[in-house]
Backbone and ligand atoms as CSV (ligand in chain L), in Angstrom:
chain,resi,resn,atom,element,x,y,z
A,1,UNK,N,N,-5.394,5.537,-25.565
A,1,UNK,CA,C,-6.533,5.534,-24.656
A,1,UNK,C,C,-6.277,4.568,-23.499
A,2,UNK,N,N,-6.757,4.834,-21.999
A,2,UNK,CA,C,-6.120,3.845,-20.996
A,2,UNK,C,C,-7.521,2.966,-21.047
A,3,UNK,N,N,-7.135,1.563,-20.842
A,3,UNK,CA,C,-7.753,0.503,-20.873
A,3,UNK,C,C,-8.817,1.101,-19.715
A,4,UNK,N,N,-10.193,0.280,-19.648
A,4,UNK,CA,C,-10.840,0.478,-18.342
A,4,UNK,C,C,-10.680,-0.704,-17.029
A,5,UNK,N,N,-11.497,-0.063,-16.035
A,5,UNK,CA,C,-10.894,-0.982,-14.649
A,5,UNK,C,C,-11.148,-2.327,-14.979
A,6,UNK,N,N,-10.739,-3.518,-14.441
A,6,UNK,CA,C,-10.829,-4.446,-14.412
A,6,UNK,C,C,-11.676,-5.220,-13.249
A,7,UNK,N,N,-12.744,-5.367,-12.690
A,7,UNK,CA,C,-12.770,-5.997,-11.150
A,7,UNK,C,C,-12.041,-7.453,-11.036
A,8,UNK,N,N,-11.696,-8.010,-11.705
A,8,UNK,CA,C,-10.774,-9.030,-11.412
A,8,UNK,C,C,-9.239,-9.072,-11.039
A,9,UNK,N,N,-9.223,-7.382,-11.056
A,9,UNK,CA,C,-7.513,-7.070,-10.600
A,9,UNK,C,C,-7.734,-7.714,-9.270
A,10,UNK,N,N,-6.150,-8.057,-8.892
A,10,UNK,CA,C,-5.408,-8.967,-7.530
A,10,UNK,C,C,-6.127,-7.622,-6.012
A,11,UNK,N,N,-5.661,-6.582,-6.364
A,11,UNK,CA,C,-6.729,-5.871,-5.279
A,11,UNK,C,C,-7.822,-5.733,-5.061
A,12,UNK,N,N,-8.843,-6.122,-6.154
A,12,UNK,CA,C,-10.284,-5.506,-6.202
A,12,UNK,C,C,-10.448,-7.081,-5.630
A,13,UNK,N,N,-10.095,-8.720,-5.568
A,13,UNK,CA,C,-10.204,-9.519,-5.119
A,13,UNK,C,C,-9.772,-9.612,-3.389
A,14,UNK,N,N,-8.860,-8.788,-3.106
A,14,UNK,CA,C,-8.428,-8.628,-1.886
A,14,UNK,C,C,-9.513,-7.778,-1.002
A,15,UNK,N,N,-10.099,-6.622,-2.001
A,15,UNK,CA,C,-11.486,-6.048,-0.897
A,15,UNK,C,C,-12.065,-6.954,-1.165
A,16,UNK,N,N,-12.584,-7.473,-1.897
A,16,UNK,CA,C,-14.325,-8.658,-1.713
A,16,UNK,C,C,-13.597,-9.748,-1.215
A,17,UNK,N,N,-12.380,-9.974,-0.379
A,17,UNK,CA,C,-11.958,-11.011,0.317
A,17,UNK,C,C,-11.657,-12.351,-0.195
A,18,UNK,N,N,-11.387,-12.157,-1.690
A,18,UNK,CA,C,-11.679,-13.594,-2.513
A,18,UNK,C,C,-9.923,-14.026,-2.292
A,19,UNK,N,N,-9.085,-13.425,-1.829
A,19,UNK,CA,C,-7.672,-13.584,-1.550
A,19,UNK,C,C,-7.122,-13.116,-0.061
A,20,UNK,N,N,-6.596,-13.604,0.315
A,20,UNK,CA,C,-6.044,-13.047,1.735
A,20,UNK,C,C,-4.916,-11.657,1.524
A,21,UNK,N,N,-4.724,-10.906,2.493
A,21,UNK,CA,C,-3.873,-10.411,2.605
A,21,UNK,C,C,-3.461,-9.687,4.321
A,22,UNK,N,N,-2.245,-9.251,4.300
A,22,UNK,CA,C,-1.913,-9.065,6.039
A,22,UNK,C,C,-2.560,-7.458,5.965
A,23,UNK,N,N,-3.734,-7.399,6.597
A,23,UNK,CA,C,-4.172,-6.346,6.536
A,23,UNK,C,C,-3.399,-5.229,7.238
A,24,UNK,N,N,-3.712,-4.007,7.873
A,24,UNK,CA,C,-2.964,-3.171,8.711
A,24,UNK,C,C,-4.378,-2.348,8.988
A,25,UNK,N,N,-5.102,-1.462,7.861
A,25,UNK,CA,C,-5.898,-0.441,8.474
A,25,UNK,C,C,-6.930,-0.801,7.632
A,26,UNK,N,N,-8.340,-0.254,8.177
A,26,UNK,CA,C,-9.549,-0.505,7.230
A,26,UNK,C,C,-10.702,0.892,7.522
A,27,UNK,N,N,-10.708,1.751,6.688
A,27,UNK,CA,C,-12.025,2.875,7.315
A,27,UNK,C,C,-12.914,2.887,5.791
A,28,UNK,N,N,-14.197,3.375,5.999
A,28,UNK,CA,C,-15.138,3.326,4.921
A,28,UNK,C,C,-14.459,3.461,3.799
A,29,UNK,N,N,-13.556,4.215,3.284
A,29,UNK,CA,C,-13.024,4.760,1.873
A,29,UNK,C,C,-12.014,3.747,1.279
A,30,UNK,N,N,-10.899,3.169,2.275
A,30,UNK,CA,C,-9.603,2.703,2.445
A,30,UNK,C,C,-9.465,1.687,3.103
A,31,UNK,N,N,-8.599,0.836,2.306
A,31,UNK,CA,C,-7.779,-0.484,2.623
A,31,UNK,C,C,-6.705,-0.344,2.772
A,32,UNK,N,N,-5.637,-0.557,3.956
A,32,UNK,CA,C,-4.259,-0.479,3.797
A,32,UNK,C,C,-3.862,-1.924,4.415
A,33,UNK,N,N,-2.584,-2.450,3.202
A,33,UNK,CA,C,-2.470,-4.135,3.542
A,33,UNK,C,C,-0.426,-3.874,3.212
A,34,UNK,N,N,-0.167,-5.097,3.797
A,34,UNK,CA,C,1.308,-5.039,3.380
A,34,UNK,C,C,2.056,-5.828,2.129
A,35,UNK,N,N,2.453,-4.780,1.645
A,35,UNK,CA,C,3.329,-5.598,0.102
A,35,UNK,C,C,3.592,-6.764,-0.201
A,36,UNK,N,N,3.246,-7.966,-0.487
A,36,UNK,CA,C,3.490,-9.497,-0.421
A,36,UNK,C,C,5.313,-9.399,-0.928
A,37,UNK,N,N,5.781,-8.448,-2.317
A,37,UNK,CA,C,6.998,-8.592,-2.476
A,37,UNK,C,C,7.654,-7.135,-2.366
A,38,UNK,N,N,7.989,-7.021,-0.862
A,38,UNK,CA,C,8.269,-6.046,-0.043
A,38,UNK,C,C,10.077,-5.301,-0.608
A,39,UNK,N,N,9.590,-4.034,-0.656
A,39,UNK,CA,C,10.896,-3.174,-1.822
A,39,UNK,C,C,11.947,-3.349,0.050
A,40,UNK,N,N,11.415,-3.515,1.430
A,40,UNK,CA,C,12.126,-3.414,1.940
A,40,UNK,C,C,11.235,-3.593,3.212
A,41,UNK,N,N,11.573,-4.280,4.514
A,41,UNK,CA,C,10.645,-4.252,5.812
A,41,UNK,C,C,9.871,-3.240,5.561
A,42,UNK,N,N,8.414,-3.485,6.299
A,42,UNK,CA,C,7.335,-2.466,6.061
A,42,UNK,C,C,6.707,-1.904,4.951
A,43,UNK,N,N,7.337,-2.242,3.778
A,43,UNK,CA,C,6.431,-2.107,2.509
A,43,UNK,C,C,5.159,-2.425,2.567
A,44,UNK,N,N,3.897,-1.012,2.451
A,44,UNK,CA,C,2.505,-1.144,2.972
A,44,UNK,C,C,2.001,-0.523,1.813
A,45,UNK,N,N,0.922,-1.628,1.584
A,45,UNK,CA,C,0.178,-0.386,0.505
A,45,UNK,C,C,-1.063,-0.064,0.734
A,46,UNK,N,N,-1.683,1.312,0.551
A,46,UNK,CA,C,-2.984,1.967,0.395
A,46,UNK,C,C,-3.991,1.976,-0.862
A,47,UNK,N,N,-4.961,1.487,-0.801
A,47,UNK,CA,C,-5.906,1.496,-1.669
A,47,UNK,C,C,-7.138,2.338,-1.064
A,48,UNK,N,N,-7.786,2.451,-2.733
A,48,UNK,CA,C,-9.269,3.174,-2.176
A,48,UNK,C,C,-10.300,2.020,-2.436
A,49,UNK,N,N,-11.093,2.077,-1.668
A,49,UNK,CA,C,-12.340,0.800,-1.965
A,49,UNK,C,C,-12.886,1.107,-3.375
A,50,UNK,N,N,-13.305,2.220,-3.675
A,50,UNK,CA,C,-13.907,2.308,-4.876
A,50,UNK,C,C,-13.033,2.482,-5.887
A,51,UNK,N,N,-13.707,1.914,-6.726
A,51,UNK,CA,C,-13.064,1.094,-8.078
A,51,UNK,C,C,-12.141,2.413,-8.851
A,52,UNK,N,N,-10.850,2.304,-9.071
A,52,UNK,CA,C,-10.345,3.427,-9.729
A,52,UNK,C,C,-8.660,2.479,-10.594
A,53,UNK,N,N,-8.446,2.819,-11.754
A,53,UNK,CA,C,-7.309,1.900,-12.264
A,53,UNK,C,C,-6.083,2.477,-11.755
A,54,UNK,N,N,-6.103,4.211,-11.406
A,54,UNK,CA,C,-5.063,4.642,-11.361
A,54,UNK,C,C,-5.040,6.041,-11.104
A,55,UNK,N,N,-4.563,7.104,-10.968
A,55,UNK,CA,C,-4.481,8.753,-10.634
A,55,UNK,C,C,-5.794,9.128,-10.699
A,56,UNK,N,N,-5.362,9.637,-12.742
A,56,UNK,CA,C,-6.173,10.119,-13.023
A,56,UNK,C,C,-7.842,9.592,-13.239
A,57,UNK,N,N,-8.102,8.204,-13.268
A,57,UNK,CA,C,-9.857,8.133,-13.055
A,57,UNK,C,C,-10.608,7.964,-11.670
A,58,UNK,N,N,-9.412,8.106,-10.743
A,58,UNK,CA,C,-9.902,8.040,-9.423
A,58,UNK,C,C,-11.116,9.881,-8.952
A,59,UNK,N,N,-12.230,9.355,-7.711
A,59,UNK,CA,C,-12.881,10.278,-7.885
A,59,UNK,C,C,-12.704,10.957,-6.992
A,60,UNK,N,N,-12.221,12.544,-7.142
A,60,UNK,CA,C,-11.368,13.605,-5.714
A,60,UNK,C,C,-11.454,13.006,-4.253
A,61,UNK,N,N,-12.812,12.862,-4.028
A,61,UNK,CA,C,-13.031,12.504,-2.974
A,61,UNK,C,C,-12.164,11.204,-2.592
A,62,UNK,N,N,-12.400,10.106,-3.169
A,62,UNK,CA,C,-12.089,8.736,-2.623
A,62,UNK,C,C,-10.363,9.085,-2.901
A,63,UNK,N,N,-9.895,9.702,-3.816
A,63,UNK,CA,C,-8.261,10.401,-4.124
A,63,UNK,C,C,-7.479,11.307,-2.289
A,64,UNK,N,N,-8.627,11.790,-2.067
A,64,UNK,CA,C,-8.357,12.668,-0.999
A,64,UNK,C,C,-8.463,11.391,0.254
A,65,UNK,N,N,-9.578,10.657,0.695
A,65,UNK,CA,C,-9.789,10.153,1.631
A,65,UNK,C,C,-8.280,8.949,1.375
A,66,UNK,N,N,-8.066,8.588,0.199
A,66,UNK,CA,C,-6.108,7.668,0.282
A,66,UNK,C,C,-5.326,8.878,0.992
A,67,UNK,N,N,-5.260,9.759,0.298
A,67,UNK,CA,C,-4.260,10.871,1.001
A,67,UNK,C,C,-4.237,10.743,2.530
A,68,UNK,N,N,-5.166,10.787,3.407
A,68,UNK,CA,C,-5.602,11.241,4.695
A,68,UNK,C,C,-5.064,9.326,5.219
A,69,UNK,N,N,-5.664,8.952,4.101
A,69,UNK,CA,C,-4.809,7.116,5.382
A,69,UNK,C,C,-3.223,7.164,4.854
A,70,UNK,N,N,-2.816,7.675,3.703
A,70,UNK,CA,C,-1.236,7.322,3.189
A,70,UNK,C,C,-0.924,8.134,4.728
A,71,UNK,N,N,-1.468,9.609,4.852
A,71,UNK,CA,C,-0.392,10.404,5.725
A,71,UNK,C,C,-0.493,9.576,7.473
A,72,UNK,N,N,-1.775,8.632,7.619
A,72,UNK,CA,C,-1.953,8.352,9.060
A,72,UNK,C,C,-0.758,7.209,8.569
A,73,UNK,N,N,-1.047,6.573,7.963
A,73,UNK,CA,C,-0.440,4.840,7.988
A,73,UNK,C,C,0.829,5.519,7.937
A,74,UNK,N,N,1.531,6.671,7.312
A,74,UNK,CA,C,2.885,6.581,6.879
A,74,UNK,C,C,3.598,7.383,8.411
A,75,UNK,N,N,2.868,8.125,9.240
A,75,UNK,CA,C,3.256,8.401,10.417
A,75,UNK,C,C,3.667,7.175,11.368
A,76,UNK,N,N,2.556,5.934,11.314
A,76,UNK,CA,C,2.542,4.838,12.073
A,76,UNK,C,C,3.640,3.653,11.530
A,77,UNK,N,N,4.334,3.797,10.281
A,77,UNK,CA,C,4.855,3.392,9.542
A,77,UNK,C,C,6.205,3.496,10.132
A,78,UNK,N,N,6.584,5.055,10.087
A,78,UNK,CA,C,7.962,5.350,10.507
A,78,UNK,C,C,8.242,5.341,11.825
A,79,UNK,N,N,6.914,5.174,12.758
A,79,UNK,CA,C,7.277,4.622,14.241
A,79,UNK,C,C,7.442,3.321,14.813
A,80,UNK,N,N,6.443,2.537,13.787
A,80,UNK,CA,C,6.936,0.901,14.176
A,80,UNK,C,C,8.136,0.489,13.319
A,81,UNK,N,N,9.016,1.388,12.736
A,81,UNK,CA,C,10.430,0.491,12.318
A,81,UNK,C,C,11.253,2.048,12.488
A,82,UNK,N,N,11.143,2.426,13.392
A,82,UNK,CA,C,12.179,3.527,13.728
A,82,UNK,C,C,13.210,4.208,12.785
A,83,UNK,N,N,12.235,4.407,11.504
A,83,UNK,CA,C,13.014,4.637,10.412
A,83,UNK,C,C,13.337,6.440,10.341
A,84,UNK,N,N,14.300,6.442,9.651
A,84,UNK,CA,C,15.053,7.152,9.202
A,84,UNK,C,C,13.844,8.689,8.345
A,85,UNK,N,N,13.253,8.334,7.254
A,85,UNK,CA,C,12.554,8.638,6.598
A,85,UNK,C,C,11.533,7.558,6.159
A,86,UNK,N,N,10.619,8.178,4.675
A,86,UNK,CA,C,10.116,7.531,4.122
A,86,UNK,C,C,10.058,7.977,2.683
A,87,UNK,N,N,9.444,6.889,2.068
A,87,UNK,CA,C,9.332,7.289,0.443
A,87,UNK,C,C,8.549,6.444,0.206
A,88,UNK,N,N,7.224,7.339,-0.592
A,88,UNK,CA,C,5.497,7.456,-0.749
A,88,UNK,C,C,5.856,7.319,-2.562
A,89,UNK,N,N,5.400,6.196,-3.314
A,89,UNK,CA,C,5.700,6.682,-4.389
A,89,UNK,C,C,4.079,5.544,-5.113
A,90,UNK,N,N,3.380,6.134,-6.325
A,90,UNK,CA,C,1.913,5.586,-6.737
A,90,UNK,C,C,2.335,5.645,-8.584
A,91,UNK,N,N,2.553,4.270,-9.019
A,91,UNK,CA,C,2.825,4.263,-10.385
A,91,UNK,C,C,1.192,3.796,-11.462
A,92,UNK,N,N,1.260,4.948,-12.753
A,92,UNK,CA,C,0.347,4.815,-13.573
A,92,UNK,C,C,0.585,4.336,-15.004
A,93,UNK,N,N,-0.137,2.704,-15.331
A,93,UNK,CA,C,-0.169,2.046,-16.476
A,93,UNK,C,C,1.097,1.288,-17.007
A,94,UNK,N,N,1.440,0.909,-17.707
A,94,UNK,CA,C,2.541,-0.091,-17.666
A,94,UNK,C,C,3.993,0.766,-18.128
A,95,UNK,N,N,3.195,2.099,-18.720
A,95,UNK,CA,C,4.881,2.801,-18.604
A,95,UNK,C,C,5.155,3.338,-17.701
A,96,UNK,N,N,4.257,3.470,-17.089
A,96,UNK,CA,C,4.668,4.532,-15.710
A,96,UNK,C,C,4.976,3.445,-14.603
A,97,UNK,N,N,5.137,1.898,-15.022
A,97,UNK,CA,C,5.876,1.229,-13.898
A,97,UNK,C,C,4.715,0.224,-13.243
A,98,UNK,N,N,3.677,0.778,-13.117
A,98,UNK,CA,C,2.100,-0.022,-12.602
A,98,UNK,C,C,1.942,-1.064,-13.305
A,99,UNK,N,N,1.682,-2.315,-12.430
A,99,UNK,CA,C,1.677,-4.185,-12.753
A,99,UNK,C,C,0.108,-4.309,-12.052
A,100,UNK,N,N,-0.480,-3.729,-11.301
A,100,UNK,CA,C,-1.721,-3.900,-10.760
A,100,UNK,C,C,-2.729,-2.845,-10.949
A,101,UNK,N,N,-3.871,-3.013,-11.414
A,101,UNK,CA,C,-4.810,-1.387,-11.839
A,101,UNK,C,C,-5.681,-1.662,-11.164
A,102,UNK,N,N,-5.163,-1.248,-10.107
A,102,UNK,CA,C,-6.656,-0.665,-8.958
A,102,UNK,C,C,-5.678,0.328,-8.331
A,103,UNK,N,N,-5.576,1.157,-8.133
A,103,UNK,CA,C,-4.947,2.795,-7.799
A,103,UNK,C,C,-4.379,2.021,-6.174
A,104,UNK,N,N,-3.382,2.334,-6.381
A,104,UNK,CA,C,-2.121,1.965,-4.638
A,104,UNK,C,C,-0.884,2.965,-4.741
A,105,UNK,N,N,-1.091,3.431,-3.197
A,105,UNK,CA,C,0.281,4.029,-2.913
A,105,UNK,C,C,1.110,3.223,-2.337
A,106,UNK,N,N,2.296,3.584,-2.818
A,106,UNK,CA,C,3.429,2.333,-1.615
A,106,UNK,C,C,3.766,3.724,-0.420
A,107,UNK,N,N,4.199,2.762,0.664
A,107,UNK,CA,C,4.623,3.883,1.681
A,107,UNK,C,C,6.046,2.712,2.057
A,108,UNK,N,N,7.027,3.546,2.205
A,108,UNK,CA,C,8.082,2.728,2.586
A,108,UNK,C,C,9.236,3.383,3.039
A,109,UNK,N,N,9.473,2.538,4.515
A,109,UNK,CA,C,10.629,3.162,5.251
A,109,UNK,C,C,11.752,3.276,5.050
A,110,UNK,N,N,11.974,4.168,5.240
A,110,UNK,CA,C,13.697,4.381,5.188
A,110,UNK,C,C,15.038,4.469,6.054
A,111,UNK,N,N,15.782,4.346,5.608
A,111,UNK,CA,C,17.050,4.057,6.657
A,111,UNK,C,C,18.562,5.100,5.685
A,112,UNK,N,N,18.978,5.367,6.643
A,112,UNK,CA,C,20.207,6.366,6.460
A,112,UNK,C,C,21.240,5.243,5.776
A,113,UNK,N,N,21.648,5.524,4.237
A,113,UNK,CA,C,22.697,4.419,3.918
A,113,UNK,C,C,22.135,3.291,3.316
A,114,UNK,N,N,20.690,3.002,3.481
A,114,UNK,CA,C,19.827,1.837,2.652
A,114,UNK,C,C,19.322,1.836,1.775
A,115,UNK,N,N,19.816,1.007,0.623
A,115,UNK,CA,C,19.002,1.271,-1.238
A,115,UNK,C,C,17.824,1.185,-0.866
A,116,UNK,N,N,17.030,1.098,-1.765
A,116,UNK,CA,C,15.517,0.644,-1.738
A,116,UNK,C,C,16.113,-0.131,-2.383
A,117,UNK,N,N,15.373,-2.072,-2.421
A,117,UNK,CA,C,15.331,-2.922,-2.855
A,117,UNK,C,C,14.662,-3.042,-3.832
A,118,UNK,N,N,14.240,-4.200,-5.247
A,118,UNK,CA,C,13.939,-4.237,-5.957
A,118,UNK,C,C,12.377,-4.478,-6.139
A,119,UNK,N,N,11.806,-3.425,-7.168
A,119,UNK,CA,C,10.265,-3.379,-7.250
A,119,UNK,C,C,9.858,-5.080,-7.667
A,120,UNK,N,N,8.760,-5.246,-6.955
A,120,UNK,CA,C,8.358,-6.684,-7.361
A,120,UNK,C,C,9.693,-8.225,-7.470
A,121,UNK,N,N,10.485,-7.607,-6.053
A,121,UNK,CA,C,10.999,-9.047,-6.181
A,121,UNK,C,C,10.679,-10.119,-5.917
A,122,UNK,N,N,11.360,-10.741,-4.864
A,122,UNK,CA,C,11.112,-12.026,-3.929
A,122,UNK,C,C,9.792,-12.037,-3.204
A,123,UNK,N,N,8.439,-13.001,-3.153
A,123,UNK,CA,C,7.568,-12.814,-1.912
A,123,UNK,C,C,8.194,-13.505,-0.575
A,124,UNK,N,N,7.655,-11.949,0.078
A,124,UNK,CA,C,8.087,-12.208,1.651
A,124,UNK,C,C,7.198,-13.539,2.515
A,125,UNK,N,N,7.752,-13.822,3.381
A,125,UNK,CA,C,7.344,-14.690,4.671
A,125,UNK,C,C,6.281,-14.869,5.387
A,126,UNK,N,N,5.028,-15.102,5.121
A,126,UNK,CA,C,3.581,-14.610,5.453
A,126,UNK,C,C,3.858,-13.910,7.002
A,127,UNK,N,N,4.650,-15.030,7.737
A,127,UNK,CA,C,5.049,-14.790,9.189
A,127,UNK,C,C,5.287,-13.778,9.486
A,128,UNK,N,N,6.216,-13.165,8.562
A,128,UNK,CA,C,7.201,-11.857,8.595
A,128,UNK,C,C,6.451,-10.787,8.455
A,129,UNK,N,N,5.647,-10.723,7.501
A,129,UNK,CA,C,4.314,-9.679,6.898
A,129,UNK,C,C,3.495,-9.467,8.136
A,130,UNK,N,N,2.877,-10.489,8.556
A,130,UNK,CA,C,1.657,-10.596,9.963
A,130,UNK,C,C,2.071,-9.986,10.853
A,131,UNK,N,N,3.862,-10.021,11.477
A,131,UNK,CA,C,4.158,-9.426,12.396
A,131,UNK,C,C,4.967,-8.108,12.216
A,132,UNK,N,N,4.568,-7.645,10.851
A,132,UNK,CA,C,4.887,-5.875,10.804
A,132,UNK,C,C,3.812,-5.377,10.055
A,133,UNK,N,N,3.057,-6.213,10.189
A,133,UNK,CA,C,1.514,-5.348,9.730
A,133,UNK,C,C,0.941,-5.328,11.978
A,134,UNK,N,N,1.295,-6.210,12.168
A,134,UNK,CA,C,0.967,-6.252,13.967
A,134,UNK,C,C,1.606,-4.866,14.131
A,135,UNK,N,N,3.077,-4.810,13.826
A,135,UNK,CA,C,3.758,-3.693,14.279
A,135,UNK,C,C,3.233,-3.042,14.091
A,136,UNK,N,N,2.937,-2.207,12.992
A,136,UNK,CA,C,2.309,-1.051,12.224
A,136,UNK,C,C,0.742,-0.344,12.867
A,137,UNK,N,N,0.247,-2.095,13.350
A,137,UNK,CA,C,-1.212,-1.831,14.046
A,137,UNK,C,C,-0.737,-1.248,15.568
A,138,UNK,N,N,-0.257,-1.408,15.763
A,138,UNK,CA,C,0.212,-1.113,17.216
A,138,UNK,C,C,0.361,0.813,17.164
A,139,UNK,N,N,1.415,0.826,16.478
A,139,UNK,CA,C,2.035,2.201,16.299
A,139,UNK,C,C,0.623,2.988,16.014
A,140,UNK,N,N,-0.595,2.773,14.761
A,140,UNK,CA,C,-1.231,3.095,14.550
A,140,UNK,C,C,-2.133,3.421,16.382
A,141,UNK,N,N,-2.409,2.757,17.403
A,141,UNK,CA,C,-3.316,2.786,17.968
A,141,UNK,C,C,-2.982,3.553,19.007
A,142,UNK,N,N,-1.358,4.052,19.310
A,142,UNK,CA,C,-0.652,4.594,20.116
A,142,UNK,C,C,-0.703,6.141,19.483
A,143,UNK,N,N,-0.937,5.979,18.231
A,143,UNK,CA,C,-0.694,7.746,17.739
A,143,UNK,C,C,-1.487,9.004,18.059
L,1,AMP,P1,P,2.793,-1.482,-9.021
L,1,AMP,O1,O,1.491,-1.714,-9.738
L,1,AMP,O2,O,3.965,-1.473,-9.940
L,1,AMP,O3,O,2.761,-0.288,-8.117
L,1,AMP,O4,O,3.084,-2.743,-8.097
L,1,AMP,C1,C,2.096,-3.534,-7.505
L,1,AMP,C2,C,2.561,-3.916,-6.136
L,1,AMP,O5,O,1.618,-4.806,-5.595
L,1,AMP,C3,C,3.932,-4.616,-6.090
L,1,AMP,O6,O,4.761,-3.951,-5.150
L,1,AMP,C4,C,3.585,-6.039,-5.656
L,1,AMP,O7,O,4.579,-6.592,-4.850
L,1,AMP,C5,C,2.283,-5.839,-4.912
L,1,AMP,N1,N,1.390,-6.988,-4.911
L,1,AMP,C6,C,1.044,-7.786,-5.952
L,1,AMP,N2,N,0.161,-8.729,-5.581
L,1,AMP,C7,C,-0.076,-8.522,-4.250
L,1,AMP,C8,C,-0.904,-9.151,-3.267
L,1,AMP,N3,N,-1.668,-10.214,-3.577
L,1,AMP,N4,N,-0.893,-8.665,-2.003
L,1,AMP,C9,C,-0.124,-7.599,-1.680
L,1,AMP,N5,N,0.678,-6.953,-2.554
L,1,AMP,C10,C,0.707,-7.401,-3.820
C-alpha cells in the first residue's frame, strides 16, 4: 500500500514558502523551481500546487495543468542553454527512484556527447541556480 502525502515534504514547504528556492515559473496550478543538486546546468523541476505524492494520486486536472508548464518550461529550457535535446523524466516511491513525495517532473537539457550526471549529487551554487533560473525566465518571456 503507498504511504499517504506528507505536508512536511521539502516541496510542500517550498510552496507555503517555509524554504527558499530559485524559482523560474509560477501560474495557479504550478510551481516550477531549479534542482538544488542539478543532474546537469538547467536541471528544473515542475510541481503541482495541490497536494499529490506521486503519478498515480495526483488529480487529472492538476496532472494535466504540470503537463502544459513541463511542455512551456521545457521549450524555454532548451532555448536558454542552446541545448541539443532534452530529457523529461518523474520518479514514483522509493523503488521507482523518488527521495521527495510531492509529484515533480525533472526537465533537463541536453547536449550531443554529454552523460547525464548523477541523480542527487553535489548541491549547486545558489549564484549559479539564480542566474539560470534568470536565464530560463528570460527565454520563457521571449517565447
Ligand atoms: P526524486 O524524488 O528522486 O525525483 O528527486 C528529488 C529531486 O529534488 C532531486 O533531484 C533533488 O536534487 C531535488 N531537491 C531536493 N531538495 C530540493 C530543494 N530544497 N530544492 C530544489 N530541489 C531539491
Amino acid at each position: 500500500m503507498t504511504a499517504a502525502y506528507d505536508p512536511q515534504n521539502i516541496f510542500a514547504k517550498i510552496l507555503r514558502g517555509e524554504i527558499p528556492a530559485q524559482k523560474v515559473y509560477e501560474d495557479d496550478h504550478t510551481l516550477t523551481f531549479m534542482d538544488v543538486m542539478p543532474q546537469g546546468d538547467g536541471h528544473t523541476l515542475v510541481i503541482p500546487k495541490a497536494p499529490a505524492r506521486g503519478l498515480l494520486d495526483a488529480d487529472p486536472a492538476s496532472l494535466a495543468a504540470v503537463a502544459a508548464t513541463v511542455q512551456r518550461v521545457a521549450r524555454a529550457v532548451k532555448a536558454a542553454f542552446a541545448a541539443d535535446g532534452l530529457t523529461v523524466f518523474q520518479y514514483n516511491e522509493p523503488a521507482g527512484g523518488q527521495t521527495v513525495f510531492h509529484l515533480h517532473v525533472h526537465i533537463l537539457p541536453r547536449f550531443d556527447g554529454v552523460a547525464l550526471g548523477r541523480h542527487t549529487g553535489g548541491m549547486a551554487d545558489q549564484g549559479v541556480l539564480a542566474d539560470h533560473a534568470a536565464r530560463i525566465r528570460a527565454a520563457l518571456e521571449t517565447a
